[in-house]
N, C-alpha and C positions, 0 to 999 in steps of 0.2 A: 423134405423137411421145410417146416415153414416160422423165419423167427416173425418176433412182434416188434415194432417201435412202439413202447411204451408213450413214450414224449408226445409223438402226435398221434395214435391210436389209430394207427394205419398198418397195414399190411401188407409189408415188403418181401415179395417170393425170396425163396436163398438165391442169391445170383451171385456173382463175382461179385468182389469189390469195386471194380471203377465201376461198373456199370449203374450198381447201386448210387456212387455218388455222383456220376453223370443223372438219376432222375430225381436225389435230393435238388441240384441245382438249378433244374427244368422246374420245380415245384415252389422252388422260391423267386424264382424269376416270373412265375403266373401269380404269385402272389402280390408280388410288386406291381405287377401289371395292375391287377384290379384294383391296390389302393391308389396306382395316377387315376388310374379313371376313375375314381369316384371322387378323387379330389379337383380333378378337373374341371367333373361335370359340375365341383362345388363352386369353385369358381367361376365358369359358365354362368351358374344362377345367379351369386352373387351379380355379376356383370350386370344381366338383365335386369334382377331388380332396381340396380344404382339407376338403369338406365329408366328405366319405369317412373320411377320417385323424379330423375331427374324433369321427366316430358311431364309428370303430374304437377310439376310448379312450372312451369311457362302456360301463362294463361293461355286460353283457347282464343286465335282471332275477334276482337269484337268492332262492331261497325256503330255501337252506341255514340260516340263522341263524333262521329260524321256524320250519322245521320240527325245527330239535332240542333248543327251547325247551318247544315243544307233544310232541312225542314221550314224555318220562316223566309226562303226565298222561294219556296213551291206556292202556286195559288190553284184556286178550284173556281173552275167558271162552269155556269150555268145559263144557257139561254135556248130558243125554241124556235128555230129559222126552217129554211125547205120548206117542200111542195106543202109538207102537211102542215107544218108550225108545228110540231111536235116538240116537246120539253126535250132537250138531252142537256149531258154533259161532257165537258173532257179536263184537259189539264193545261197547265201554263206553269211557269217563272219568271220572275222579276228581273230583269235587266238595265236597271237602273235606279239608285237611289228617289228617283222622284218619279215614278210609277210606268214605266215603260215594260210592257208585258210581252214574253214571247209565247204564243203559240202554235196550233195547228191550225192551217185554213180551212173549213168548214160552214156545211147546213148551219153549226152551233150559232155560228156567230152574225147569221141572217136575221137577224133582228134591230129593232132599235132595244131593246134592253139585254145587255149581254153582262150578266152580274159577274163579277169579281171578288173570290171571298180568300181575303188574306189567312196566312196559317192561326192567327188569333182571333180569327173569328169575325172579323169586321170586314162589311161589305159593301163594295162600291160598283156604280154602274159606269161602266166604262165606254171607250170611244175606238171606235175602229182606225187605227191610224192609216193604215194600209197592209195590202198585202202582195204575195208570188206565189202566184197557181203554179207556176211551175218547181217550184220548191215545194207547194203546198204548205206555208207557214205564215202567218198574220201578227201585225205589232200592235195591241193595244195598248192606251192610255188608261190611265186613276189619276183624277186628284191625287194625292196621297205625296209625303216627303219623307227624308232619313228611312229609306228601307232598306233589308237587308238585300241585296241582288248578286247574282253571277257576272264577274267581269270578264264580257266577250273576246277583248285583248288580252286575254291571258290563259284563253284555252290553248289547248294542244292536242294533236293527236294521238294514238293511242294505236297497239300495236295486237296484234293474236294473242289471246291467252291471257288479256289485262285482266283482273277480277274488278266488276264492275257493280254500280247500285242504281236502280231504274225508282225515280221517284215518279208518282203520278196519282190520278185520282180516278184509280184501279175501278173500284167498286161504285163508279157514281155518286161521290158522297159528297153534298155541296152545300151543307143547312147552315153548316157553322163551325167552330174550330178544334173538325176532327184533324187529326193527322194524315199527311198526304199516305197512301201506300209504298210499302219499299221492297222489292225485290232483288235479289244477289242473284249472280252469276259471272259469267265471262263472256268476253268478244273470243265467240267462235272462230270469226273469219271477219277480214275487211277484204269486202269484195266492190263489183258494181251492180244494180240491177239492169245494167244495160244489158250485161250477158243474158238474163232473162225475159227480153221481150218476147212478150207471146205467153210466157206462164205466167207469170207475176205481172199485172195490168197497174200500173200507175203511172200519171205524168212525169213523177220524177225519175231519168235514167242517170242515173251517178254513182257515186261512192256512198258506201253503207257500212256500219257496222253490224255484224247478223249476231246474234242473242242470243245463248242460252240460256235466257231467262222468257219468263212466262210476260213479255210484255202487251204480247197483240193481244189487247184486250177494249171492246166498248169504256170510252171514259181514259185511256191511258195517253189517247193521240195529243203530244206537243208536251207531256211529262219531260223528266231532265233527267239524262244520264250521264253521272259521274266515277271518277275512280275511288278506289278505295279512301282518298282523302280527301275527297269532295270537291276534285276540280270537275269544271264541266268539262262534257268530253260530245257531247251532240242532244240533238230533240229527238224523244220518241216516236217513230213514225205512224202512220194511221194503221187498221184493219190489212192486211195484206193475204191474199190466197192464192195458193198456187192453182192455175184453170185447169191443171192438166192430173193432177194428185188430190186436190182439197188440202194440201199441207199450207199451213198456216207461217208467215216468214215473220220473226219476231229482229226488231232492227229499230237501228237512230241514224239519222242522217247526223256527219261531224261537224262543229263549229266552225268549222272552217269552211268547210263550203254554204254559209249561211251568215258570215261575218257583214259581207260586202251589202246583200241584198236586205241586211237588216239596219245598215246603215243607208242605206238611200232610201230607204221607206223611212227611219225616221229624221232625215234631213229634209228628203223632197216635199213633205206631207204632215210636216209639223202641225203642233195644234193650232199655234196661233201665226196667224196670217194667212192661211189656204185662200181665201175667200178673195181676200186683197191681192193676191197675185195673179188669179182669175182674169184674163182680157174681158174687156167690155162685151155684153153680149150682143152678137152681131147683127144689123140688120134684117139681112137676110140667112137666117140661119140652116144650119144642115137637118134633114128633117129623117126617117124611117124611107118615108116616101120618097126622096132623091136615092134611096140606098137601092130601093125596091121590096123592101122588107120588112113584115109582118111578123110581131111577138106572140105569144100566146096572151089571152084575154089577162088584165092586169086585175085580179080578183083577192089580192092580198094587198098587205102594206109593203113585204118585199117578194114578190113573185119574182123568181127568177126567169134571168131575158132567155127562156129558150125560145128558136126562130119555129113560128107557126106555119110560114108560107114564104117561098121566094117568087118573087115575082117571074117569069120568063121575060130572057132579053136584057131583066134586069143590071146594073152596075154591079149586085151583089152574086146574082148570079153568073156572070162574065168571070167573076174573083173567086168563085168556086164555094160559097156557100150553100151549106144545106139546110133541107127542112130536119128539125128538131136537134142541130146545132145549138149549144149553149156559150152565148157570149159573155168574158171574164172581164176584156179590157178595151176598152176605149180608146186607141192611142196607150198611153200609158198608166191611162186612171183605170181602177179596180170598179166593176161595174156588178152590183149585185140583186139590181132589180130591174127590173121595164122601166121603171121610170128612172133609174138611171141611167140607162142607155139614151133616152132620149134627152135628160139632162145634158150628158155630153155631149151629145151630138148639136145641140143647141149653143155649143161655145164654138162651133166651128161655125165660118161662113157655106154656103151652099154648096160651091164651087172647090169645096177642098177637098182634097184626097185625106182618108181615114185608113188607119191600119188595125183591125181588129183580131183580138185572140178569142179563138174559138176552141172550146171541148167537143169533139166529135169520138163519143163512144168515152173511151180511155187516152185518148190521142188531142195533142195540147198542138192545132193550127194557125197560123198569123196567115192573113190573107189582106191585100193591099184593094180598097176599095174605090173605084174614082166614080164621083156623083153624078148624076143624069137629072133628065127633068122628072119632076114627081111623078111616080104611078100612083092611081086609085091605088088606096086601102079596103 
């Protein structure tokens, strides 16, 4: 026989009594069950929406107010130096209120006109003040006053994982008062490329900060890399390739390892007075021909000094120079043509020993030279 529960329209076998009200109480304890968990899962939602609403009012990071802080301290140079004289460009920053430019050492700036085009658009030809092949970074001058610049005592280093902004003048763009380009990202890693000699070829072996940001690009080398607030934090460095993969190393060397060598280039080498400090030129001057060395044919206005021929026996042969060595430095002067070389060498007497810096290949040489009597040329 089988009764009915009217009430909930279910069908209950005839069983005993407790049994029957042991699975009443089984049935409203499932029922209870299902209404936490649907109320739970309501609260759940609600939860995530509050949380949703709350992440949709905190604005998303923005970099607009540093990047247009840092924008009139980027500059865009253009000039056409090297074998070929070919036009290029790269990038630079202000480093001082009265026109002191930092950039990369370069073919760019092998010329006597190395344009300077401020973020507003106005452009001035500036002055090599000096530079450090070994750092590979150069100080120009502008006319120019009240600018806005990065103050180099007041950089800092910067750690893994900073989010960083790479200013520079990306795309070659030097006509007039475009905006420098900006890229984001972070300091991968601060490593050295010393650990990389042999894949990664450059004179400088130091401290870096390695990029994941798109910097190694034509036109970026000596751009300015800041943190998210616009302090600087190092220079963009040049083109770099790994010889052994073709991976491409995107990096800035730190302000701090670049502090020192940027002040004695613009102490030693100021604009005015260079000239006046100059020793008298001497009698008997230092010539190629006491070195025993022979440039390549001087067919430009700045041909670079690379060595055509060493003499045998020579003084400069004895000191271990090569043919097609390229000399940087004089002693301490920056020597960017044949005829500066010989320039310098014209301020020393005959009889003096010369220390010159050589590029051989990727490889930054000093070799100590002591003078003989002239050989033919």
């Amino acid at each position: 026989m089988i009764a009915t529960n009217r009430a909930s329209q279910n069908f209950v076998p005839n069983l005993p009594s407790a049994r029957r009200g042991s699975l009443a109480v089984s049935r409203v304890r499932a029922a209870m069950n299902r209404r936490i968990a649907i109320a739970f899962a309501i609260v759940i939602a609600a939860i995530a929406s509050a949380a949703q609403a709350s992440a949709d009012s905190i604005p998303a990071p923005s970099f607009a107010r540093t990047v247009a802080e840092v924008q009139p301290k980027i500059i865009k140079i253009f000039g056409s130096g090297g074998v070929r004289g070919l036009a290029d460009y790269q990038s630079g920053f202000l480093i001082s209120a009265d026109g002191y430019v930092l950039t990369a050492w370069s073919h760019v700036l092998d010329t006597d006109d190395v344009t300077v085009i401020l973020d507003d658009g106005r452009k001035f030809t500036s002055k090599l003040i000096g530079a450090d092949p070994r750092l590979e970074l150069a100080v120009l001058k502008i006319e120019a006053a009240d600018l806005p610049f990065f103050d180099l005592s007041q950089a800092n280093p910067a750690d893994e994982g900073t989010r960083v902004l790479a200013f520079s003048n990306l795309f070659g763009v030097a006509t007039g008062n475009e905006p420098a380009s900006v890229l984001h990202g972070t300091i991968a890693a601060v490593t050295t490329l010393d650990a990389r000699r042999g894949s990664y070829e450059t004179p400088y072996q130091g401290p870096i900060y390695a990029l994941d940001a798109m910097t190694n690009n034509p036109g970026a080398a000596g751009g300015a890399l800041t943190d998210s607030q616009g302090h600087l934090l190092g220079v963009l460095g040049k083109e770099l390739r790994n010889a052994r993969n073709n991976v491409w190393l995107n990096f800035a060397i730190p302000t701090n390892e670049l502090a020192s060598s940027i002040e004695a280039i613009r102490t030693g080498k100021s604009p005015s007075g260079t000239k006046e400090t100059k020793p008298k030129k001497p009698d008997n001057p230092l010539t190629l021909a006491h070195l025993g060395l022979v440039l390549i044919p001087n067919v430009l206005d700045r041909t670079p000094p690379f060595v055509d021929d060493v003499r045998t026996a020579s003084p400069a042969a004895s000191a271990g120079v090569h043919v097609d060595d390229l000399i940087l430095l004089v002693d301490s002067q920056v020597v960017q043509s044949c005829a500066a070389v010989q320039k310098e060498l014209g301020q020393l007497e005959a009889d003096a020993d010369v220390r010159l810096t050589l590029m051989r290949g990727n490889e930054l040489i000093e070799v100590q030279v002591k003078p003989g009597q002239p050989q033919g040329q």
